[in-house]
PDB file of N, CA, C and O in Angstrom:
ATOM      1  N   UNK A   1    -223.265 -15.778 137.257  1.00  0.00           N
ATOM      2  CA  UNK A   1    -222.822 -14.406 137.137  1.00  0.00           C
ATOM      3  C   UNK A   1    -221.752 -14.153 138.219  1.00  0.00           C
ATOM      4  O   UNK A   1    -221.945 -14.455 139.396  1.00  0.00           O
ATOM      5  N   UNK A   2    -220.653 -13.604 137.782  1.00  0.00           N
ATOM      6  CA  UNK A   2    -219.602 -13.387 138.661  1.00  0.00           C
ATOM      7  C   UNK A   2    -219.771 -12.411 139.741  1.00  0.00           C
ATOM      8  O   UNK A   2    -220.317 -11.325 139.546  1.00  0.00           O
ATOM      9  N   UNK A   3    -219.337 -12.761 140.817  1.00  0.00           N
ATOM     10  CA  UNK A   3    -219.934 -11.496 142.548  1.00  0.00           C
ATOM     11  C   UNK A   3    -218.631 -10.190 141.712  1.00  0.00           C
ATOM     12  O   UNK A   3    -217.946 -10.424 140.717  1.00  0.00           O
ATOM     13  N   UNK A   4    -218.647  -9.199 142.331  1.00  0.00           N
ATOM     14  CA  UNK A   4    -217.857  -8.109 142.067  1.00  0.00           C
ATOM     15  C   UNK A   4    -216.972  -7.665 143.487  1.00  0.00           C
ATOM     16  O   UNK A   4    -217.382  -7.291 144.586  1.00  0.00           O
ATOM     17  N   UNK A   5    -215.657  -7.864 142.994  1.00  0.00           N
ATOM     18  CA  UNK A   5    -214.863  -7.983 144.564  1.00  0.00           C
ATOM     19  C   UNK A   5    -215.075  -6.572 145.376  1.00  0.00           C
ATOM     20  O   UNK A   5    -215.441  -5.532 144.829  1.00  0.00           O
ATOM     21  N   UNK A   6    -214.781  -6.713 146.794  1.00  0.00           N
ATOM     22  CA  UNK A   6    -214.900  -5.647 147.681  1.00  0.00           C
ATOM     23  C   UNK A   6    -214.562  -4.170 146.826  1.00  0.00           C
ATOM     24  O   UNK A   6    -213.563  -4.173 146.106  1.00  0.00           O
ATOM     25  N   UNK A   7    -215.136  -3.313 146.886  1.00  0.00           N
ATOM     26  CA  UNK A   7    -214.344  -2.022 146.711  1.00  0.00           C
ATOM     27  C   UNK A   7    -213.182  -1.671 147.791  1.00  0.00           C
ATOM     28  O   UNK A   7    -213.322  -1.416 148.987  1.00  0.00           O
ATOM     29  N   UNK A   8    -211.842  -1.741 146.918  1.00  0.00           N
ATOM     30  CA  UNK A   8    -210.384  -1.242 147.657  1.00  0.00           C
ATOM     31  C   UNK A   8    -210.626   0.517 147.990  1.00  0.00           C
ATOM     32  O   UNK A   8    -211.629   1.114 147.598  1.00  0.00           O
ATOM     33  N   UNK A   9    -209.398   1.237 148.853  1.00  0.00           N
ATOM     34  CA  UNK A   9    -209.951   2.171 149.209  1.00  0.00           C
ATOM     35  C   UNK A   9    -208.215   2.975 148.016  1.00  0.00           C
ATOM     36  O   UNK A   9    -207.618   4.022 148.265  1.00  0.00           O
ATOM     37  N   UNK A  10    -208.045   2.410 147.348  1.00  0.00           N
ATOM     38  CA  UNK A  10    -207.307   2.457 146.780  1.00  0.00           C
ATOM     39  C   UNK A  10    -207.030   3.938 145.999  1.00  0.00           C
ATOM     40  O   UNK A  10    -207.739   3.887 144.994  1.00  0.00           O
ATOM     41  N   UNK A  11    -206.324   5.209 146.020  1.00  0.00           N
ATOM     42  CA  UNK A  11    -206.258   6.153 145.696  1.00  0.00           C
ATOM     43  C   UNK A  11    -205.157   6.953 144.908  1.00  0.00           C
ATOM     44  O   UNK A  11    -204.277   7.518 145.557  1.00  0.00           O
ATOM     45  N   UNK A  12    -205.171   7.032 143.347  1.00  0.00           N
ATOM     46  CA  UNK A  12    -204.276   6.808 142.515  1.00  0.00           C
ATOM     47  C   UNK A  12    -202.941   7.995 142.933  1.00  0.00           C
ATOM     48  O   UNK A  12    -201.717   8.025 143.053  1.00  0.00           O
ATOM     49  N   UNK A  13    -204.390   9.069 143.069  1.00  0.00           N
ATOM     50  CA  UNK A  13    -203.503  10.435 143.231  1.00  0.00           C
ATOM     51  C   UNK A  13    -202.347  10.515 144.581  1.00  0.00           C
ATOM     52  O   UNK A  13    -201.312  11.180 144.523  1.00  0.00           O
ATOM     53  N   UNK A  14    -202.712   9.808 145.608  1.00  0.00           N
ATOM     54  CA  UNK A  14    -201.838   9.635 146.705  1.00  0.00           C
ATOM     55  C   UNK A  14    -200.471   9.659 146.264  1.00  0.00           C
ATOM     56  O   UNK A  14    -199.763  10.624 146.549  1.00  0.00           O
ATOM     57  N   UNK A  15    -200.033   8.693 145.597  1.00  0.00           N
ATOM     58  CA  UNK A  15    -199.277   8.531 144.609  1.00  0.00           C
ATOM     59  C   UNK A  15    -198.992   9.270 143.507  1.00  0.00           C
ATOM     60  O   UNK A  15    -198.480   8.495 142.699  1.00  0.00           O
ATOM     61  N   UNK A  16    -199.045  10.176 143.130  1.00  0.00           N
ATOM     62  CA  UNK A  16    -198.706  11.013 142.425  1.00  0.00           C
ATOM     63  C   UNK A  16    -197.312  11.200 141.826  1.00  0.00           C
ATOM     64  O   UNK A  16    -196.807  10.892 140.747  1.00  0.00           O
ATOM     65  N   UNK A  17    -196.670  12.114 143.453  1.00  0.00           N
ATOM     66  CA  UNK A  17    -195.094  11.958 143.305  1.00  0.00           C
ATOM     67  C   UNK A  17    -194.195  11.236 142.899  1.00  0.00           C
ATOM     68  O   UNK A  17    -193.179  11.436 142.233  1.00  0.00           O
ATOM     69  N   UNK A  18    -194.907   9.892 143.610  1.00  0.00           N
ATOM     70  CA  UNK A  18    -193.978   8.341 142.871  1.00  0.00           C
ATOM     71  C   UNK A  18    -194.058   7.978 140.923  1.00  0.00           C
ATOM     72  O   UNK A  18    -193.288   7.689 140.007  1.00  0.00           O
ATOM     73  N   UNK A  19    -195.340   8.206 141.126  1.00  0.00           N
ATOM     74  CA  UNK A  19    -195.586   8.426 139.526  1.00  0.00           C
ATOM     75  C   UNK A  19    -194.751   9.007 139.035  1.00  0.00           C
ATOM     76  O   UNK A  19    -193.829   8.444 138.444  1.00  0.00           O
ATOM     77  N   UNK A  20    -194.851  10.203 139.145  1.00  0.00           N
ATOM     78  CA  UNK A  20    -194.010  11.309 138.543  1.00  0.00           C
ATOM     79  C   UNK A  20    -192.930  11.149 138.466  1.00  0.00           C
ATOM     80  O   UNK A  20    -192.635  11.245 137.275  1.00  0.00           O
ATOM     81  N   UNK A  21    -191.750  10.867 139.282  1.00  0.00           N
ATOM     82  CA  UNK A  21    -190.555  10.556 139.293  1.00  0.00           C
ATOM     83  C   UNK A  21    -190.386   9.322 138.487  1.00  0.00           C
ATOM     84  O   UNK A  21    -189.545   9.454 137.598  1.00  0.00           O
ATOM     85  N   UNK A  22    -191.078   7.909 138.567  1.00  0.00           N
ATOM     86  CA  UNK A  22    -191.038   7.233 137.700  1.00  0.00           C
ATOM     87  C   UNK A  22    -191.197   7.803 136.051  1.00  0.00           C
ATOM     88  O   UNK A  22    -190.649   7.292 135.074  1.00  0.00           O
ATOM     89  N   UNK A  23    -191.884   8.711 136.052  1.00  0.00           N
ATOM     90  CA  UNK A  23    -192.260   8.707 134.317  1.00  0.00           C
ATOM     91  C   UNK A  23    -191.110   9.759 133.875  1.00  0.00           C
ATOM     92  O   UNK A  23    -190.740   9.763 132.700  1.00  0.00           O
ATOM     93  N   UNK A  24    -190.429  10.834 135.013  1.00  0.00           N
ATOM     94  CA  UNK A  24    -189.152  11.338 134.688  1.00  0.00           C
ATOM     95  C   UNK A  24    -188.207  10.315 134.561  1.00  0.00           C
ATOM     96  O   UNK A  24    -187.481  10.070 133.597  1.00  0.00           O
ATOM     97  N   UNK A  25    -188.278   9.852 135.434  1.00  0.00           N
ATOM     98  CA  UNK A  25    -186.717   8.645 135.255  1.00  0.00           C
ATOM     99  C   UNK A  25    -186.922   7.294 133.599  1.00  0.00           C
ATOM    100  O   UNK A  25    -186.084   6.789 132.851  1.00  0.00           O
ATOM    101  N   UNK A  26    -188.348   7.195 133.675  1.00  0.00           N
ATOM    102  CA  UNK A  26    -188.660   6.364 131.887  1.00  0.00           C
ATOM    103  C   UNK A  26    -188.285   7.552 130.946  1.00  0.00           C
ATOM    104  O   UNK A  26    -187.485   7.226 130.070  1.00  0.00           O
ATOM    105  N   UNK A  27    -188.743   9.054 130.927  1.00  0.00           N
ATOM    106  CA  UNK A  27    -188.154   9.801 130.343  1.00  0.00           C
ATOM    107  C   UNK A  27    -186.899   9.585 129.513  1.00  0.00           C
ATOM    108  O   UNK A  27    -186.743   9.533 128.293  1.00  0.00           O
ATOM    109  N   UNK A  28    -186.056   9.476 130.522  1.00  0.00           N
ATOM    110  CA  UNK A  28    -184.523   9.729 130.599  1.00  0.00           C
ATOM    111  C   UNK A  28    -184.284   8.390 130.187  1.00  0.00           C
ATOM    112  O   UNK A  28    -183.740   8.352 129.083  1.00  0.00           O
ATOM    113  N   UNK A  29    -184.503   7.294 130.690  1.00  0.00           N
ATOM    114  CA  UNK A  29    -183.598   5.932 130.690  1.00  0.00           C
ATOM    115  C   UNK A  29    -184.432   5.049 129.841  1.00  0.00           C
ATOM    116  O   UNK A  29    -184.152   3.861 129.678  1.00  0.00           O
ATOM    117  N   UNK A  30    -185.756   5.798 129.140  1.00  0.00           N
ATOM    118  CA  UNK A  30    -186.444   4.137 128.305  1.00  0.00           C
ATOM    119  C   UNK A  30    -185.705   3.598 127.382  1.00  0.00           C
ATOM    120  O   UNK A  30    -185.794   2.449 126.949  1.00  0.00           O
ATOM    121  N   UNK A  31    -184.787   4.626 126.996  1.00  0.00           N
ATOM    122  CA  UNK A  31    -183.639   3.256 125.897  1.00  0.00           C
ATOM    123  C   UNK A  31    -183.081   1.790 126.244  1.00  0.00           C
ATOM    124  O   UNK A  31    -182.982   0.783 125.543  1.00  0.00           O
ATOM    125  N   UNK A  32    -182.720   2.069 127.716  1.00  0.00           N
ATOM    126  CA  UNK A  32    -181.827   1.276 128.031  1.00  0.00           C
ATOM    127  C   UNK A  32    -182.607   0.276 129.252  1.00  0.00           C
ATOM    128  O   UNK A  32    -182.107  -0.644 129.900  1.00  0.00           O
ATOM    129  N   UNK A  33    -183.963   0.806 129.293  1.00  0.00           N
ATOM    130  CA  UNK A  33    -184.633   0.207 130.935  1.00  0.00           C
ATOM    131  C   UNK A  33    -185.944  -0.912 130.359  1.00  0.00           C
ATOM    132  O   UNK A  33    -186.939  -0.845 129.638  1.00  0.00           O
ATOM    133  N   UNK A  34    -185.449  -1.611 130.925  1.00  0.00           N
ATOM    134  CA  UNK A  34    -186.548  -3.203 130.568  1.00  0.00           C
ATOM    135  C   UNK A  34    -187.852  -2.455 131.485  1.00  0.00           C
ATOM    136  O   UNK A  34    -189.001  -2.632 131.077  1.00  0.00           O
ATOM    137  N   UNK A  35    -187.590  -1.547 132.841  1.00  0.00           N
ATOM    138  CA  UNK A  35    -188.551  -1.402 133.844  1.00  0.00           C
ATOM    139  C   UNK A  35    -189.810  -0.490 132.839  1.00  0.00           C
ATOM    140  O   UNK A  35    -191.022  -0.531 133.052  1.00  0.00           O
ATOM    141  N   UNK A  36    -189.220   0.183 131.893  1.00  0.00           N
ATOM    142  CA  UNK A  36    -190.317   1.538 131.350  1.00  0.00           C
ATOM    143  C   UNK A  36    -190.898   0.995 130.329  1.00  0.00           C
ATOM    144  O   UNK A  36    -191.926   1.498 129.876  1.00  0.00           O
ATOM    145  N   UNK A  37    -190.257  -0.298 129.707  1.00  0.00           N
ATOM    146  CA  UNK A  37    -191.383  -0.754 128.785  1.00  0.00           C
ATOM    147  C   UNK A  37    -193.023  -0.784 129.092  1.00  0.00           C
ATOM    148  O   UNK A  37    -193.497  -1.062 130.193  1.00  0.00           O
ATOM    149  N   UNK A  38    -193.673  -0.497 128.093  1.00  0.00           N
ATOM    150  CA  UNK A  38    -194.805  -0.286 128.454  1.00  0.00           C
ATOM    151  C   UNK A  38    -195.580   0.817 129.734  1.00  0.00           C
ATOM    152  O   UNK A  38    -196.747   1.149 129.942  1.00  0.00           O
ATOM    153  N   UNK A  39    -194.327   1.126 130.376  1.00  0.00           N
ATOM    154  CA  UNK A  39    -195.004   2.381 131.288  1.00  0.00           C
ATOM    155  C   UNK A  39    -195.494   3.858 130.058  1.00  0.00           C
ATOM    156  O   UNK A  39    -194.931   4.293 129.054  1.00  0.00           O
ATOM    157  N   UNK A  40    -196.945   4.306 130.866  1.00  0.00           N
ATOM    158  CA  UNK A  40    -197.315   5.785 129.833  1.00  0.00           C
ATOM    159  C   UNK A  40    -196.473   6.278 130.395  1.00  0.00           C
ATOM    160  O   UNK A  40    -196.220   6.060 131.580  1.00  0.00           O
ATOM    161  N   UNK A  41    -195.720   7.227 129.485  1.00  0.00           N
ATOM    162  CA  UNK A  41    -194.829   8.629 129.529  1.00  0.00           C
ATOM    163  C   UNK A  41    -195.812   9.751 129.324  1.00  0.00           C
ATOM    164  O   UNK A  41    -195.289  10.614 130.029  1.00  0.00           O
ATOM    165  N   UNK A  42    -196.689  10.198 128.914  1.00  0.00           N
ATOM    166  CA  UNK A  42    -197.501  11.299 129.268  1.00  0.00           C
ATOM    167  C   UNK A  42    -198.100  11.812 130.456  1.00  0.00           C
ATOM    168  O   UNK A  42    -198.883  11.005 130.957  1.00  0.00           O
ATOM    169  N   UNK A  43    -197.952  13.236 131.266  1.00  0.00           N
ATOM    170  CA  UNK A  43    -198.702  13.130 132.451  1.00  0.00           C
ATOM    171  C   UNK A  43    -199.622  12.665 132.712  1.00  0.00           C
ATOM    172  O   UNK A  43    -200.531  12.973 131.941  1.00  0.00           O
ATOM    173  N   UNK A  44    -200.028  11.679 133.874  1.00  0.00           N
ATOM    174  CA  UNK A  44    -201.013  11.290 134.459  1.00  0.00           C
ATOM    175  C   UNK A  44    -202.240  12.625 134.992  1.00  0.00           C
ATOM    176  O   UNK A  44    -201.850  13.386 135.878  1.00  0.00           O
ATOM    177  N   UNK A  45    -203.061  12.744 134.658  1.00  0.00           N
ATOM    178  CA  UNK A  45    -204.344  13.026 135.571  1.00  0.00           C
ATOM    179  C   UNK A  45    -204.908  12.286 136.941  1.00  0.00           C
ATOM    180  O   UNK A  45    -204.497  11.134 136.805  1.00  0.00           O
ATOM    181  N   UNK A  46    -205.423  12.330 137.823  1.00  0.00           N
ATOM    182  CA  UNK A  46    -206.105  12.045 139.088  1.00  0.00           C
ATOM    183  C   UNK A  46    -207.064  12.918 139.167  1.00  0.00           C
ATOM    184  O   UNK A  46    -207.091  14.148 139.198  1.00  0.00           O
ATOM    185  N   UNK A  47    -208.172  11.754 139.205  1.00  0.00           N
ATOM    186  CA  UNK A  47    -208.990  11.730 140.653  1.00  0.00           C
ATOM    187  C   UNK A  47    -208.856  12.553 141.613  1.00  0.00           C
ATOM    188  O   UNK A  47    -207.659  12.643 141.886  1.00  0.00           O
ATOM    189  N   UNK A  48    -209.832  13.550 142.614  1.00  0.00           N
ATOM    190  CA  UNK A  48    -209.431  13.686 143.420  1.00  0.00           C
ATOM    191  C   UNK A  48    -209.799  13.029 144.629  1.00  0.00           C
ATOM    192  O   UNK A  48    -210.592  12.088 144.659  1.00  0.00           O
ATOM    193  N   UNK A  49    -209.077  13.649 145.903  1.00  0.00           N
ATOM    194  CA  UNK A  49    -208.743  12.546 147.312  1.00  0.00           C
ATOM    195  C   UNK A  49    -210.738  12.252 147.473  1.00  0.00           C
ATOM    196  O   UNK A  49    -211.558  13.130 147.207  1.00  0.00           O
ATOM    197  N   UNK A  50    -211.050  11.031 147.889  1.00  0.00           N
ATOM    198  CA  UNK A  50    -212.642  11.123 148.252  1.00  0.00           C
ATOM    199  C   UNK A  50    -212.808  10.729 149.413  1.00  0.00           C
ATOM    200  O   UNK A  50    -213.973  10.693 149.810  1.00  0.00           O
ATOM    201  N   UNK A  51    -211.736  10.311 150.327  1.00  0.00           N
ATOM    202  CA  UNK A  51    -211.780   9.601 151.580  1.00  0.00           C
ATOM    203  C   UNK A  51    -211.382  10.530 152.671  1.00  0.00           C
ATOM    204  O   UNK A  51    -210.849  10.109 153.698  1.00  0.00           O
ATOM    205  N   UNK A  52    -211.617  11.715 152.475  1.00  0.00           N
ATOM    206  CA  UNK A  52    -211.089  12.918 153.964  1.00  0.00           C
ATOM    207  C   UNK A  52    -212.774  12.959 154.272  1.00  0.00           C
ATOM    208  O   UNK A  52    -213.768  12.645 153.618  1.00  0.00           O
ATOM    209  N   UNK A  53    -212.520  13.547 155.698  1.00  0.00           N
ATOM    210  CA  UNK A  53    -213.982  13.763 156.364  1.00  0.00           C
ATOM    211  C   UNK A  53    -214.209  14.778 155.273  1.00  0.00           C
ATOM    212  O   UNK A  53    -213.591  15.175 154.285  1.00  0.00           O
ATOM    213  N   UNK A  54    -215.879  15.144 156.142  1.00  0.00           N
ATOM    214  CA  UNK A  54    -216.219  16.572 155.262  1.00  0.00           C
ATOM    215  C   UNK A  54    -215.642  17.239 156.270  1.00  0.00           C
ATOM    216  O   UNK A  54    -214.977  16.671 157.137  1.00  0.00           O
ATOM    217  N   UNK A  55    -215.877  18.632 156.227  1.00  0.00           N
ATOM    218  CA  UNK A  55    -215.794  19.845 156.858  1.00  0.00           C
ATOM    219  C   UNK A  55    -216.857  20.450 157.032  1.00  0.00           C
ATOM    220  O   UNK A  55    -217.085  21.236 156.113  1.00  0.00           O
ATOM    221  N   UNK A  56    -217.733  20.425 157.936  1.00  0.00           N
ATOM    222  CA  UNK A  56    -219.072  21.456 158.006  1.00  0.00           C
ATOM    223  C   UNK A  56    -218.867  22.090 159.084  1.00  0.00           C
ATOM    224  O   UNK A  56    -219.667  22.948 159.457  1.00  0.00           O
TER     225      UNK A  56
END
């Protein structure tokens, strides 16, 4: 049975902005852009942040 690798602290929404600008710029240029093949063009959803302290 295969082990299951470390959990990354990996956080999609951080990234957001970059997303976003990418899926505007596939928007605009997927005719002509080898890069947007296969990128989703529909807004992304996130997760939210789970790695801030609490606040009590």
């Amino acid at each position: 049975m295969p082990t299951q690798a470390p959990e990354n602290k990996f956080q999609e929404v951080r990234c957001a902005r970059v997303f976003e600008s990418m899926r505007q710029c596939c928007l605009k240029f997927k005719h002509i852009s080898l890069v947007c093949e296969g990128y989703r063009l529909e807004p992304r959803e996130f997760a939210p942040v789970t790695d801030r302290p609490d606040k009590n």
